[in-house]
Backbone bond lengths (Angstrom), bond angles and torsions (degrees), N, CA, C in turn:
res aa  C-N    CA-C-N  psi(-1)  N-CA   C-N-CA  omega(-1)  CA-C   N-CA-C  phi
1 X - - - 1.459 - - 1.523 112.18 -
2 X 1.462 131.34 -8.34 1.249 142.86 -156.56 1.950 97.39 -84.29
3 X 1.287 106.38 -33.98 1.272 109.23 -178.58 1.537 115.87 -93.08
4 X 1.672 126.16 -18.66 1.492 112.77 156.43 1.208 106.01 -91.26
5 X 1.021 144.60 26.92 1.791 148.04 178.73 1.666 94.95 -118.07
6 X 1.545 135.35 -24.50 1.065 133.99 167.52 1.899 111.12 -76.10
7 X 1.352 97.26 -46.17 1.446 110.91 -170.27 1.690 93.86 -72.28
8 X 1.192 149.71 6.48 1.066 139.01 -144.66 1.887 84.98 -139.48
9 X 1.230 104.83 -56.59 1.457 90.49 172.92 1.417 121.00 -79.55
10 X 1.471 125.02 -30.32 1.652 96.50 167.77 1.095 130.78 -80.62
11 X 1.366 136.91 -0.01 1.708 138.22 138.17 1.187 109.22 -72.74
12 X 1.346 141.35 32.26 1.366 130.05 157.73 1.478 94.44 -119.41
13 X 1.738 129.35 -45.19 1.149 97.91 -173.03 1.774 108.93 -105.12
14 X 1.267 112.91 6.08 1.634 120.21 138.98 1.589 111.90 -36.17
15 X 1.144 127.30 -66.16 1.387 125.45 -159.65 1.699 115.24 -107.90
16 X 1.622 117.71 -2.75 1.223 112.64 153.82 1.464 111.50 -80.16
17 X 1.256 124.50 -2.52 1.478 128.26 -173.03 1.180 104.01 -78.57
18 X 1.949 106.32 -52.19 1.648 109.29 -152.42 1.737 94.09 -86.46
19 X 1.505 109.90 -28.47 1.628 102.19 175.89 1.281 140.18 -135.91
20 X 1.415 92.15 28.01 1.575 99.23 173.29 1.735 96.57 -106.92
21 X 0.838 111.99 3.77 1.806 94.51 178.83 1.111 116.95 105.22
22 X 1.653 125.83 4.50 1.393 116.14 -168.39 1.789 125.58 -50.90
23 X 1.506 98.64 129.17 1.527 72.67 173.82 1.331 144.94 -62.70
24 X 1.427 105.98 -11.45 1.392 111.30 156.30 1.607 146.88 -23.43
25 X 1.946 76.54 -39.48 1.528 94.95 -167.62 1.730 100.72 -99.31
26 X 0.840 121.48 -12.67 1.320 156.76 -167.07 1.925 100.55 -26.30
27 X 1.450 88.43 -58.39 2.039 105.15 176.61 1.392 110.32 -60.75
28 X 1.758 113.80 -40.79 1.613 120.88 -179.22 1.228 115.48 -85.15
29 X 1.419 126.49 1.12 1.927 120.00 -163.45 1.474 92.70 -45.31
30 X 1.225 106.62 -74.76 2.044 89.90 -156.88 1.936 125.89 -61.06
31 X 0.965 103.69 -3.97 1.565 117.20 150.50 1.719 121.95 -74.84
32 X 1.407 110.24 -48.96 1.379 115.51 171.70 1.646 114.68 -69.54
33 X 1.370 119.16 -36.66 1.085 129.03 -166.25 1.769 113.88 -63.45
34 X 1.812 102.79 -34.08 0.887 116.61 175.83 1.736 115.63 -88.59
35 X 1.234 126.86 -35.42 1.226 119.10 146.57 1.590 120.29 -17.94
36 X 1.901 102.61 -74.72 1.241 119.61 168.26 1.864 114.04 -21.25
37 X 1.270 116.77 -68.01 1.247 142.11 -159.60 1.659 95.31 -52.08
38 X 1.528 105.32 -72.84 1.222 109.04 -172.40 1.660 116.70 -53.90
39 X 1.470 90.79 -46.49 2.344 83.17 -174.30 1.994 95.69 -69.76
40 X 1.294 152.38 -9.41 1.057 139.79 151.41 1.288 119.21 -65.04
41 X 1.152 108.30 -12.97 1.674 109.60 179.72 1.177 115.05 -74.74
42 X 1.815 107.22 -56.16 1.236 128.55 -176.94 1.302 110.74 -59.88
43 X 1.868 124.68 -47.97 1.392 122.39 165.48 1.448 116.71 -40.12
44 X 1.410 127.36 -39.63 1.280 132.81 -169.64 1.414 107.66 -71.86
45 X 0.980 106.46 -48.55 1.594 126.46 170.97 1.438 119.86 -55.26
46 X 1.393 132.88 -29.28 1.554 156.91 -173.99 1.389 80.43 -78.59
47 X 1.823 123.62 -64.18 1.535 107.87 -132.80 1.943 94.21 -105.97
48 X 1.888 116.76 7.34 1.263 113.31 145.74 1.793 84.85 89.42
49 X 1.369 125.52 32.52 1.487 146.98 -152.72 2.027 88.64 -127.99
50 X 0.706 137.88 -16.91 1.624 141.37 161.17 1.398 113.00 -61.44
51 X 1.356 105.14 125.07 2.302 98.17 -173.81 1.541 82.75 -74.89
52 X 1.440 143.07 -45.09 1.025 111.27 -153.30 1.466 115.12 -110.09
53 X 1.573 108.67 103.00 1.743 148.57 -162.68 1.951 85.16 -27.39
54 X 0.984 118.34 -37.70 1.941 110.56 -176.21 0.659 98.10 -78.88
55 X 2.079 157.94 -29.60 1.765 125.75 169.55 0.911 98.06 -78.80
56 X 1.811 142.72 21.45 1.294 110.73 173.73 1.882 118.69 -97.74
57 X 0.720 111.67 159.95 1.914 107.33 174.86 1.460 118.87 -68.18
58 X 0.869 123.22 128.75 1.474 127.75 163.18 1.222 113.56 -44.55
59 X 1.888 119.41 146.58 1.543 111.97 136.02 1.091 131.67 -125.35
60 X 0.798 143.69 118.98 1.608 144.18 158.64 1.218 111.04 -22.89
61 X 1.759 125.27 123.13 1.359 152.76 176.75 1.495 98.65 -10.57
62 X 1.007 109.06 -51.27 2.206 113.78 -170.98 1.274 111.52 -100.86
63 X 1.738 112.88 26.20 1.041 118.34 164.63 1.555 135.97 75.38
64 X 1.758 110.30 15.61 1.544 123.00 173.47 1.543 117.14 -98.43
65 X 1.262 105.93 119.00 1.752 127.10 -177.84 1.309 83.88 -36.91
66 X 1.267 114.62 136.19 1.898 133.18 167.90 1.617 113.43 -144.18
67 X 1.419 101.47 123.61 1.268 123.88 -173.36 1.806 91.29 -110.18
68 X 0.709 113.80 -60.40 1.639 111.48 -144.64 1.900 114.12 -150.40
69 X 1.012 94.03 126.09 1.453 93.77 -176.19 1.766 123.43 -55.89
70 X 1.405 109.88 -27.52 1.642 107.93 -176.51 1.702 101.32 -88.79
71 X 1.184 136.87 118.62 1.161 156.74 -179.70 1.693 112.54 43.14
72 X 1.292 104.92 60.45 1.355 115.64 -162.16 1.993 113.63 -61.63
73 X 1.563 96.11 -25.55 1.769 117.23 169.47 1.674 112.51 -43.27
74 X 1.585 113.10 -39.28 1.373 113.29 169.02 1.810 116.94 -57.76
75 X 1.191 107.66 -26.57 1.616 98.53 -170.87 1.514 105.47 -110.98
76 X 1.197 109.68 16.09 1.767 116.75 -172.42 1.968 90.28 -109.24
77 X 1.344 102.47 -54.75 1.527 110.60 174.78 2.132 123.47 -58.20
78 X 1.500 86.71 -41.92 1.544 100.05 174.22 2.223 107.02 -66.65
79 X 1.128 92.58 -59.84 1.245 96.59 -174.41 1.819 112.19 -67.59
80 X 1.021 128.19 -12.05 1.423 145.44 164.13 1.988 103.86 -78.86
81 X 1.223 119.12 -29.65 1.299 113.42 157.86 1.166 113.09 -79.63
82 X 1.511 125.64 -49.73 1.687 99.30 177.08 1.290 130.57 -37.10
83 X 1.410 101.62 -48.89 1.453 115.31 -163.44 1.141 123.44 -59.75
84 X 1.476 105.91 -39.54 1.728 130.14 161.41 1.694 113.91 -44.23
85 X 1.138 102.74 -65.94 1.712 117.38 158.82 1.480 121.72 -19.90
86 X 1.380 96.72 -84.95 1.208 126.85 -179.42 1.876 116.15 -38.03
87 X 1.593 84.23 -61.89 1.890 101.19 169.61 1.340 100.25 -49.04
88 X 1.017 138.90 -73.14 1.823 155.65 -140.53 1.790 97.31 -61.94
89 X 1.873 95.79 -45.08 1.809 99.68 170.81 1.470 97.82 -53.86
90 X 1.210 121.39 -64.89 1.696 109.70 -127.38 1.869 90.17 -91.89
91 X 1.366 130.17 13.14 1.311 116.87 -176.58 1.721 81.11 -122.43
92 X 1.029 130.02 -5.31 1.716 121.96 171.86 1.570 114.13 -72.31
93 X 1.377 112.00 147.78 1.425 107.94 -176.00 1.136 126.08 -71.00
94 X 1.693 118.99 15.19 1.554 123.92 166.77 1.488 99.31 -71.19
95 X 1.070 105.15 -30.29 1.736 108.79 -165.93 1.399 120.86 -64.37
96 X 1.492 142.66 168.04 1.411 126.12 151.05 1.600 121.30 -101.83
97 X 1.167 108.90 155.26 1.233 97.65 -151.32 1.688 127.42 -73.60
98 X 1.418 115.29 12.43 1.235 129.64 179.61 1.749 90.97 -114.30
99 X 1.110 124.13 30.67 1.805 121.33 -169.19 1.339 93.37 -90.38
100 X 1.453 120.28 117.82 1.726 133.02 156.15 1.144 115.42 -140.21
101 X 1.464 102.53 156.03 1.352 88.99 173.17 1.290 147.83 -94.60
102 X 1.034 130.02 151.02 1.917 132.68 -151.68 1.834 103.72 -91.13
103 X 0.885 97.25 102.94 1.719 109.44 152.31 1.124 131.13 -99.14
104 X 1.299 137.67 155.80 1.279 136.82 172.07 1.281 116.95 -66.29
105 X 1.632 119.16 -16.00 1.544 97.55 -177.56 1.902 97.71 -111.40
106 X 1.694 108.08 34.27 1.459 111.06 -164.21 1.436 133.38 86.42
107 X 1.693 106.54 137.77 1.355 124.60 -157.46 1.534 115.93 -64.47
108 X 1.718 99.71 135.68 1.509 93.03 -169.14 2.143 94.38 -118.75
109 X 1.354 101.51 138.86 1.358 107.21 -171.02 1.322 115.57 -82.24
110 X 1.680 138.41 167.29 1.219 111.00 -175.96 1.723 130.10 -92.01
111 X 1.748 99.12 27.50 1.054 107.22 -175.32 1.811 101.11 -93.83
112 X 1.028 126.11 -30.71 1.964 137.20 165.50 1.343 92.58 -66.71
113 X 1.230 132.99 -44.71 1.767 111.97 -174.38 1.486 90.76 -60.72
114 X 0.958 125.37 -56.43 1.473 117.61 -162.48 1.392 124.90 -74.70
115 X 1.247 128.46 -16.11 1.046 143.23 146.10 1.593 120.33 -62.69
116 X 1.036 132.13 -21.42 1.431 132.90 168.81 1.541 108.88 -87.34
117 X 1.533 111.74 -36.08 1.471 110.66 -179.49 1.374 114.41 -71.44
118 X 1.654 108.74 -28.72 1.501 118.06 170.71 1.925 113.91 -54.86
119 X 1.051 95.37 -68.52 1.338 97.10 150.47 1.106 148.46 30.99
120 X 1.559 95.07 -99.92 1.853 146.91 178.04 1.863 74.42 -53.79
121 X 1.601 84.97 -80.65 1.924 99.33 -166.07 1.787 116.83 -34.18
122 X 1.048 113.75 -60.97 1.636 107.65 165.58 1.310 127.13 -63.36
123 X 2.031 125.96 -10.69 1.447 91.63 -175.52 1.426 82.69 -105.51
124 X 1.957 138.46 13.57 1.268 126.05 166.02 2.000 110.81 -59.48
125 X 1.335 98.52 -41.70 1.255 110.05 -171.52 1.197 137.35 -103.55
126 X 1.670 97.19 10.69 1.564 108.24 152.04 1.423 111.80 156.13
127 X 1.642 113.27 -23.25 1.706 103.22 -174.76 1.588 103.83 -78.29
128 X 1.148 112.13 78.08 1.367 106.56 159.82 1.505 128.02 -128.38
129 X 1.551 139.33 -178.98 1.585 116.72 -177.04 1.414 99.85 -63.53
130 X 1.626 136.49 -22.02 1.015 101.57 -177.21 1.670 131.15 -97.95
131 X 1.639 105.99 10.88 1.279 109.41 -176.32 1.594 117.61 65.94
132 X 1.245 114.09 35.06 1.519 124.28 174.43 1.159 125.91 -116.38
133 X 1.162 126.66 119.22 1.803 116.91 167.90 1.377 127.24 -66.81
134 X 1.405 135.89 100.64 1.380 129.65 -164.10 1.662 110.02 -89.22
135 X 1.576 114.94 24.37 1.257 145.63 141.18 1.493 125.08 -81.44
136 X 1.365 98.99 91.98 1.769 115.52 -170.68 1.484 82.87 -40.01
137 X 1.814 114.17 142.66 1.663 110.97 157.26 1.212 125.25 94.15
138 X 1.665 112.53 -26.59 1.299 133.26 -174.00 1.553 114.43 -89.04
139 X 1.300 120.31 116.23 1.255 126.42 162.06 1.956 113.37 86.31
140 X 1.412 116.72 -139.09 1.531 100.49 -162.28 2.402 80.88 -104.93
141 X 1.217 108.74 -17.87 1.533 96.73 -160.48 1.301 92.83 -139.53
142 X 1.204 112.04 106.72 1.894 114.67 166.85 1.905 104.91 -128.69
143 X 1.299 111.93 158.74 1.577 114.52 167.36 1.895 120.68 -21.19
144 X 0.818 120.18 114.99 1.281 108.99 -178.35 2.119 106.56 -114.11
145 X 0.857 107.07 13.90 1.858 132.31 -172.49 1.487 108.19 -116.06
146 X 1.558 115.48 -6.01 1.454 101.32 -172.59 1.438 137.30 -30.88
147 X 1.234 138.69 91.29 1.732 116.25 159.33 0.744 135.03 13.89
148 X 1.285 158.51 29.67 1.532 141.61 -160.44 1.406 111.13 -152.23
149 X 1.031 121.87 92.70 1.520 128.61 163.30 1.741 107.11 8.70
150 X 1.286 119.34 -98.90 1.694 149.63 -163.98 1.723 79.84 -58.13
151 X 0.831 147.63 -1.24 1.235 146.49 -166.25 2.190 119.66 -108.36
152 X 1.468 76.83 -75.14 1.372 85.84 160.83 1.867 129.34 -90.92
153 X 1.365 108.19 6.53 1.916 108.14 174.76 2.071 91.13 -93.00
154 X 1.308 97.08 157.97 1.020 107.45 173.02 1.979 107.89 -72.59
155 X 1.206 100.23 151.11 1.716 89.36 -177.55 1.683 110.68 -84.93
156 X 1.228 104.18 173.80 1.810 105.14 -172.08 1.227 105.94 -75.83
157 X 1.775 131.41 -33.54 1.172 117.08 172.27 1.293 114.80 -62.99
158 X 1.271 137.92 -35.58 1.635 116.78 156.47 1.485 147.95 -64.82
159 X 1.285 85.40 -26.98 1.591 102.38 169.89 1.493 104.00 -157.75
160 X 1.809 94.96 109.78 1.889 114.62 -177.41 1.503 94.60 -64.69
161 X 1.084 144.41 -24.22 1.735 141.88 -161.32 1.618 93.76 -48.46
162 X 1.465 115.26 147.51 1.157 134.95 -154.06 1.808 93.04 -98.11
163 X 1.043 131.03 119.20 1.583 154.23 -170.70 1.557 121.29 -95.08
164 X 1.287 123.04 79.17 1.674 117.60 -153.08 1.658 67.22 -101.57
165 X 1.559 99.97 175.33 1.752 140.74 -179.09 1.724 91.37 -69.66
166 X 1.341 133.33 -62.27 1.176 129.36 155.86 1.609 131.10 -8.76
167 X 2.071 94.54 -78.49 1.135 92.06 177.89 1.794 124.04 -84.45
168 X 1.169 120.91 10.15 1.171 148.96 169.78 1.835 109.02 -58.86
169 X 1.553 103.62 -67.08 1.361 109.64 179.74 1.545 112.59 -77.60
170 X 1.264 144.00 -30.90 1.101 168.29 159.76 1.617 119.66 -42.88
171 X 1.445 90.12 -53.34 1.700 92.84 -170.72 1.489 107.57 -98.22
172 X 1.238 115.30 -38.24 1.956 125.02 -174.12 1.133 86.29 -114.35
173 X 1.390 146.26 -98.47 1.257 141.09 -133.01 1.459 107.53 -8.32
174 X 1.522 107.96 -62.67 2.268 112.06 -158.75 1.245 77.58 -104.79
175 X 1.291 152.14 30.82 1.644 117.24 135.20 1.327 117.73 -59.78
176 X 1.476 113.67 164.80 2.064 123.49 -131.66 1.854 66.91 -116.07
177 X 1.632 129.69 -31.92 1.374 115.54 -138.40 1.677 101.74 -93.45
178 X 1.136 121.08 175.51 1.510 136.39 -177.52 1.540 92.42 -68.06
179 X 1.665 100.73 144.16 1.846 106.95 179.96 1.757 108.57 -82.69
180 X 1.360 106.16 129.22 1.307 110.06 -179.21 1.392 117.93 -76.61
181 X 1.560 112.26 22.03 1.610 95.34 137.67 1.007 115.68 -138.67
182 X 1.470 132.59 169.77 1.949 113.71 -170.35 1.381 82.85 -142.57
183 X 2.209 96.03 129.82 0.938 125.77 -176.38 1.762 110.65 -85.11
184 X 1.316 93.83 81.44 1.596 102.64 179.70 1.567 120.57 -56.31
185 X 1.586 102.94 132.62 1.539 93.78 -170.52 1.382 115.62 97.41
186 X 1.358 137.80 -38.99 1.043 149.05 -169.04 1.335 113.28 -60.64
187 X 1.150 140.79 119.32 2.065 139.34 172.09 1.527 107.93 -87.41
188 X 1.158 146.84 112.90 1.465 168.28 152.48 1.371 102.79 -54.35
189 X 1.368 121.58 151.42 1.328 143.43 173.31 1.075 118.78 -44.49
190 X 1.376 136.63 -46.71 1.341 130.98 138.48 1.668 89.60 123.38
191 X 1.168 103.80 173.73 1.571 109.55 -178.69 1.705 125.22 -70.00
192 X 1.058 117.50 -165.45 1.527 128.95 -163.13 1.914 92.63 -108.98
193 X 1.847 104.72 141.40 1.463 114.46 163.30 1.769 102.05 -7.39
194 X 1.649 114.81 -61.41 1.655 121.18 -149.64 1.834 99.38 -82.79
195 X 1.254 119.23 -9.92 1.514 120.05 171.30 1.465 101.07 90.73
196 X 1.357 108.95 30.64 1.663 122.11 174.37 1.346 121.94 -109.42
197 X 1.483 97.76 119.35 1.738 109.06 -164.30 1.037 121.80 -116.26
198 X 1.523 154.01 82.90 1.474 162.63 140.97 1.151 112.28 -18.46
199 X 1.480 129.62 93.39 1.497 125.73 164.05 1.368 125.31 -84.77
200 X 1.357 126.48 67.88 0.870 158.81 126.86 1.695 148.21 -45.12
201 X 1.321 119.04 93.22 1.864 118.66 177.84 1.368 100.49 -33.44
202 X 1.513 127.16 -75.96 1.231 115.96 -173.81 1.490 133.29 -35.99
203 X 1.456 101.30 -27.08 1.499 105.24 -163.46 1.350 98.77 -101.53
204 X 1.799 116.18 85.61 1.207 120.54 -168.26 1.965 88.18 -72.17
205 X 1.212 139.05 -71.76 0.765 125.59 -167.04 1.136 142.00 24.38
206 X 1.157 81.54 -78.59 2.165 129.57 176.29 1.380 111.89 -60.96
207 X 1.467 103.19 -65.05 1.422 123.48 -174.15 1.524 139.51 -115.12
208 X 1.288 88.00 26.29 1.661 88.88 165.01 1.638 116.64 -108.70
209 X 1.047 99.92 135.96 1.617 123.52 -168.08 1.889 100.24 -58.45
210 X 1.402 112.29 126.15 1.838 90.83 155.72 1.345 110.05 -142.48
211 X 1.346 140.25 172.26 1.451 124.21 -156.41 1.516 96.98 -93.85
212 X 1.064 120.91 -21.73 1.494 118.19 -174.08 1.517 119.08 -73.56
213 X 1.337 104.34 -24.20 1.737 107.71 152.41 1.592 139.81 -53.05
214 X 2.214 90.12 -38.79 1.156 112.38 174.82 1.683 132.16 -71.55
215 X 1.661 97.89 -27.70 1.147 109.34 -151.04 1.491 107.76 -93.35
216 X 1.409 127.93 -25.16 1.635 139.55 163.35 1.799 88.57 -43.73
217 X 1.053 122.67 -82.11 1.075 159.58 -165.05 1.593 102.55 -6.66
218 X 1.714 87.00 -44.42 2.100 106.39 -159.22 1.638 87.71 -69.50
219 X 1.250 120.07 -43.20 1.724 126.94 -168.58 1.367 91.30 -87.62
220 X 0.851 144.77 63.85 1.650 151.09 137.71 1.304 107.78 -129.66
221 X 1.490 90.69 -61.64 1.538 83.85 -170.85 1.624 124.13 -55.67
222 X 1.354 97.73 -23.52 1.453 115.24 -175.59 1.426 119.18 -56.42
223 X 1.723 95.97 -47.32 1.734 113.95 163.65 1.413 116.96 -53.06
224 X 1.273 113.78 -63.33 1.284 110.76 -165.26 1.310 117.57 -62.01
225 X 1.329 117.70 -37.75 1.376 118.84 167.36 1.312 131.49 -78.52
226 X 1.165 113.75 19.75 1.590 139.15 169.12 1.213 102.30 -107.95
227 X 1.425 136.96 -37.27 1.404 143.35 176.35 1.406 129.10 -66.74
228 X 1.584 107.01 -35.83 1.400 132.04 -154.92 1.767 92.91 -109.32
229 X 1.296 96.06 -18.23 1.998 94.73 169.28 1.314 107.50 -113.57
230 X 1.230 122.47 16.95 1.721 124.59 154.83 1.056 107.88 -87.02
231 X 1.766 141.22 -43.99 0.836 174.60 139.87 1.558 100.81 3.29
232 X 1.313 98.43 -72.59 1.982 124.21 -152.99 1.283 66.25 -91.88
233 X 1.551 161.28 -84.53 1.536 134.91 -163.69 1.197 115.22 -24.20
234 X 1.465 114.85 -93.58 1.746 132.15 161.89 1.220 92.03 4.39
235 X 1.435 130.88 -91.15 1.229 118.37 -150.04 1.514 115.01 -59.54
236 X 1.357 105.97 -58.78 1.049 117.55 -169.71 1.738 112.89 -30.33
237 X 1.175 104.01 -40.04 1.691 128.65 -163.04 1.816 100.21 -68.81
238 X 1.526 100.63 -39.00 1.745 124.38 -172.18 1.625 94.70 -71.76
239 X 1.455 128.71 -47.04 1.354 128.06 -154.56 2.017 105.23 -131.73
240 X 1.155 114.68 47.75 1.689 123.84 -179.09 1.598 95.88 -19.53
241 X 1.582 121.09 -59.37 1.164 115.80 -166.32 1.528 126.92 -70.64
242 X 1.376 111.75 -1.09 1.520 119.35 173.18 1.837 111.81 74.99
243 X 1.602 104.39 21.05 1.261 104.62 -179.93 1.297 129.81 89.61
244 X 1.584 107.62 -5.05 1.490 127.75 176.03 1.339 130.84 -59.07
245 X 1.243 128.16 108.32 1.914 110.06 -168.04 1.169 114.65 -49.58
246 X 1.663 95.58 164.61 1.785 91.83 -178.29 1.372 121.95 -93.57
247 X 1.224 102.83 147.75 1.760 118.17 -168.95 1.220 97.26 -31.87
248 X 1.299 115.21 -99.96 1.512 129.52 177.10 1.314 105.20 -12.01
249 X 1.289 155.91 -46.10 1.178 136.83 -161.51 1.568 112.85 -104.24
250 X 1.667 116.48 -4.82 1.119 119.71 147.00 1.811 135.28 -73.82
251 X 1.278 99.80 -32.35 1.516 139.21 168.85 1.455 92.12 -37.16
252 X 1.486 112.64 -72.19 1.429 129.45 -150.23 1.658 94.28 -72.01
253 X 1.163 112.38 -57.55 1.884 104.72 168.53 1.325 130.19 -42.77
């Protein structure tokens, strides 16, 4: 818990800095302010809250934010951290308690940020039409073609044979077969606007791994599973017995 209790305080005083007024920031406001401006834009734009339908983001049929066809997973994962962010501000007690955020096509609360970032997070890891995890490692069907050098060569403890850039592209590169090592953890480029995915080496596009896909990812997940065990507390706290009938009225049977 030491590491979502870390992640929990530097997005709280991360974002009372940039928007609660700190005086800190006090010398930079109209630099920050405009920061401000733009990631509300883009939020507005994520949740399709822009009157005019062209700043808003695309989605793909199964519902994944799409910017751009070459590793489009980076801006589905990035923009799934804002939102996380963003939510965590406006439900934190800097906030007031009617605090959402204002779009032009109307205010979205930080329970829809989080629900859209949830989202992002389930169709990365499998709810999508195609039933794939675009999390190398994750679940029953993820990329097995990844991009990645250290990925697809065989490793030296299996085979000491000496591995030049040559025999690299030559010998593995266009093999048809799954890479004998799997980059666990890893997020891939992710599918096309239509939710169409080629697992394919060649098709770096699609499938080449980069950390900046991965790394939004760690601060989501971090949230949600800080959220979803407040949750399973709450209740737990509401129902001690876990829902179990009561003695006595089994007793009596």
């Amino acid at each position: 818990m030491v590491e979502l209790n870390t992640h929990d305080h530097f997005l709280k005083s991360k974002y009372r800095l940039l928007l609660d007024g700190d005086p800190q920031a006090a010398a930079h406001r109209g630099v920050l302010e405009k920061y401000r401006e733009k990631a509300e834009h883009y939020l507005c734009a994520c949740l399709g809250r822009n009157i005019n339908g062209a700043d808003n983001v695309d989605r793909s049929p199964g519902g994944m934010l799409y910017v751009r066809q070459w590793n489009n997973l980076q801006y589905a994962s990035s923009a799934a951290f804002l939102l996380t962010a963003y939510s965590h501000y406006l439900s934190s007690s800097s906030a007031s308690a009617s605090a959402a955020l204002r779009c032009p096509g109307g205010a979205a609360a930080a329970a829809e940020m989080v629900s859209l970032a949830r989202s992002q997070a389930d169709y990365i890891l499998g709810r999508n039409p195609l039933r794939l995890s675009y999390m190398v490692g994750y679940g029953r069907r993820y990329p097995a073609r990844v991009h990645h050098r250290g990925a697809s060569i065989v490793s030296h403890k299996e085979d000491g044979r000496f591995i030049g850039c040559v025999q690299g592209f030559d010998d593995w590169f266009g093999r048809g077969r799954a890479n004998p090592n799997v980059l666990a953890g890893a997020i891939v480029g992710g599918p096309s606007r239509r939710d169409e995915f080629r697992d394919d080496r060649a098709n770096y596009m699609q499938t080449e791994a980069c950390t900046y896909n991965t790394a939004p990812m760690v601060a989501v997940f971090a949230r949600l599973h800080r959220l979803t065990t407040a949750i399973t507390t709450a209740a737990a706290a509401e129902d001690p017995d876990g829902g179990s009938p009561d003695r006595r009225s089994v007793d009596r049977r």
